[in-house]
BATOR-875819 format. One record per residue (C-alpha): y, z, x; residue number from 1; chain; residue in three letters. Coordinates in nm, 4 decimals. Layout:
BEGIN
+----------+----------+----------+-----+-----+------+
:        v :        w :        u : seq : mol : type :
+----------+----------+----------+-----+-----+------+
:        Y :        Z :        X : NUM :   A :  Ala :
...
+----------+----------+----------+-----+-----+------+
// end
This chain:
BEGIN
+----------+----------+----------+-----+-----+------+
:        v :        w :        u : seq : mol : type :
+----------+----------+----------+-----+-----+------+
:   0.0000 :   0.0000 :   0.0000 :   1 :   A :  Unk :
:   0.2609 :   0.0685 :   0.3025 :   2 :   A :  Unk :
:   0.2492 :  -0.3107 :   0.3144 :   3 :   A :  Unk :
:   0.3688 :  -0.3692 :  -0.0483 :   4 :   A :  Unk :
:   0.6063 :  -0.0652 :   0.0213 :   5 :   A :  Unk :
:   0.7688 :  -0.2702 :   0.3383 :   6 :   A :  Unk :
:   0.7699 :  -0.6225 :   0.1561 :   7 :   A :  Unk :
:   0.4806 :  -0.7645 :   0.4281 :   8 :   A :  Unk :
:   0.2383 :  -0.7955 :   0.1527 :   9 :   A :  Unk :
:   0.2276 :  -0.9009 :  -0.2465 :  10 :   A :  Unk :
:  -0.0124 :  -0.7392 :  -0.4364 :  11 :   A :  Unk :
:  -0.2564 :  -0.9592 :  -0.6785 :  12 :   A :  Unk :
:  -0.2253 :  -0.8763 :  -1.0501 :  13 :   A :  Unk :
:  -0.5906 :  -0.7044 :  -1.0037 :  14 :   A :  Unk :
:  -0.4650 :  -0.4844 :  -0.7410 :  15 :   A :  Unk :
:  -0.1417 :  -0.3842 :  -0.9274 :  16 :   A :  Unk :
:  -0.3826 :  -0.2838 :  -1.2219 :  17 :   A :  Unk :
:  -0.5911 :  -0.1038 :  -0.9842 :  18 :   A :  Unk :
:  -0.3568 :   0.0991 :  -0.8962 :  19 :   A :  Unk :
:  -0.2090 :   0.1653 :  -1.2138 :  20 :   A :  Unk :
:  -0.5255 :   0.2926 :  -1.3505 :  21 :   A :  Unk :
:  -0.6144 :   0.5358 :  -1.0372 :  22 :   A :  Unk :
:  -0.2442 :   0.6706 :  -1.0509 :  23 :   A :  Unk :
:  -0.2536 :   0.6638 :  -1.4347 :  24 :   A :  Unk :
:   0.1447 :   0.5049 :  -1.3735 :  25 :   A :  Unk :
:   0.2044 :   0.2134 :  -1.6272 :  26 :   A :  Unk :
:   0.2124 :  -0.1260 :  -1.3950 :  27 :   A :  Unk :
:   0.5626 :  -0.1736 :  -1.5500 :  28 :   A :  Unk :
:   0.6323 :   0.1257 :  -1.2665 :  29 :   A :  Unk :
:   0.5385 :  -0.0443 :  -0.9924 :  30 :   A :  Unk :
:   0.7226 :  -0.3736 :  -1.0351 :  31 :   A :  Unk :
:   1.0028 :  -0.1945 :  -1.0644 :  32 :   A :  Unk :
:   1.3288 :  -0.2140 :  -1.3410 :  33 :   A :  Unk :
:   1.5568 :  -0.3173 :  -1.1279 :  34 :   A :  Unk :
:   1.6702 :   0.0319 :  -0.9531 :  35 :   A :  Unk :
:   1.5514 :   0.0459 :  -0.6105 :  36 :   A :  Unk :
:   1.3120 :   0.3287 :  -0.4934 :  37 :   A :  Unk :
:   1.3809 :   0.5304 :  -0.1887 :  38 :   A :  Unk :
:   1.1222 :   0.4977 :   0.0785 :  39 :   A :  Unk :
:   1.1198 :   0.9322 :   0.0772 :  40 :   A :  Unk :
:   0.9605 :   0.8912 :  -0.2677 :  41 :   A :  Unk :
:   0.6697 :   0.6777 :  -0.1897 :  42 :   A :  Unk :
:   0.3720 :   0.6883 :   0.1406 :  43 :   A :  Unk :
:   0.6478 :   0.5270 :   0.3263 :  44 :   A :  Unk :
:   0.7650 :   0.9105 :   0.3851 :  45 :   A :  Unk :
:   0.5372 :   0.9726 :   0.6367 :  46 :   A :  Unk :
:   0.5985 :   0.6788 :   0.8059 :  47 :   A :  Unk :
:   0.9580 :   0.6622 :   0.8835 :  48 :   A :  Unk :
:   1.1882 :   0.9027 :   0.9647 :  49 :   A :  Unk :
:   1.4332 :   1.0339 :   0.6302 :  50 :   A :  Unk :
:   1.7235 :   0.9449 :   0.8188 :  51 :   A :  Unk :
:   1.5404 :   0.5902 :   0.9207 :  52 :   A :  Unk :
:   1.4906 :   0.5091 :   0.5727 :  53 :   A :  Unk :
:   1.4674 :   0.1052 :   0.5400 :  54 :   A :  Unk :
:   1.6507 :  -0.0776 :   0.2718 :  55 :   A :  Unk :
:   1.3972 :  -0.0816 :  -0.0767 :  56 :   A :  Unk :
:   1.2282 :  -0.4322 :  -0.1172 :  57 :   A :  Unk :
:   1.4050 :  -0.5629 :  -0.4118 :  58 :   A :  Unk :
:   1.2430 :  -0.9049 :  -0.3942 :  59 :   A :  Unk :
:   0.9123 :  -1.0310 :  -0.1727 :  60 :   A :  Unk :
:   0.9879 :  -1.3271 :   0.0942 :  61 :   A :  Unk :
:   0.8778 :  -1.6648 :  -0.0826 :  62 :   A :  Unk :
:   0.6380 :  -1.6847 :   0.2435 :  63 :   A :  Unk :
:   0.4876 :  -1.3478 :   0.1861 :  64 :   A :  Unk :
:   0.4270 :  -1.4337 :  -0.2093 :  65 :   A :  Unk :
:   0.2584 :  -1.7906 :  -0.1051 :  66 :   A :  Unk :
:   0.0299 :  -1.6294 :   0.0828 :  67 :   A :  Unk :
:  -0.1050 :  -1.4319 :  -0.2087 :  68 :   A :  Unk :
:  -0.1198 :  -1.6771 :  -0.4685 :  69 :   A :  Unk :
:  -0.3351 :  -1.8971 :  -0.2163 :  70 :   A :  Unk :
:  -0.4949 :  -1.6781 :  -0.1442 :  71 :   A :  Unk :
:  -0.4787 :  -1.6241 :   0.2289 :  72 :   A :  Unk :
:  -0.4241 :  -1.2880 :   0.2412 :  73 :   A :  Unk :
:  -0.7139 :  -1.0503 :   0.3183 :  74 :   A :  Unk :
:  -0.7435 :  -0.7752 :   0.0675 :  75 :   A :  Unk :
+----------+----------+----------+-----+-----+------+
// end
């Protein structure tokens, strides 16, 4: 998930339900609704340093998302 968390990765439909069910979080939470969350509220807390904090991914690089849909991303 740090991966989704730092914009490197997009997550497949089946892993965003995934993780909606183990966290019991609608999916609607982890796309987001448009307000940014801070890196201190998610894994990326024990990452990075509080006063470190990188900017929230608001969107995914069209490169990152390509590799996704076609699949060339390991899992």
């Amino acid at each position: 998930m740090d991966r989704w968390e730092s914009g490197e990765l997009y997550p497949t439909w089946e892993q965003l339900r995934a993780l909606a069910e183990l966290t019991q979080f609608p999916v609607g939470y982890f796309v987001g609704d448009g307000v940014p969350i801070r890196a201190a509220d998610t894994s990326l807390r024990f990452h990075v340093r509080v006063d470190d904090e990188p900017d929230p991914v608001l969107a995914y690089p069209a490169d990152v998302v390509r590799r996704t849909v076609d699949g060339g991303e390991p899992r």
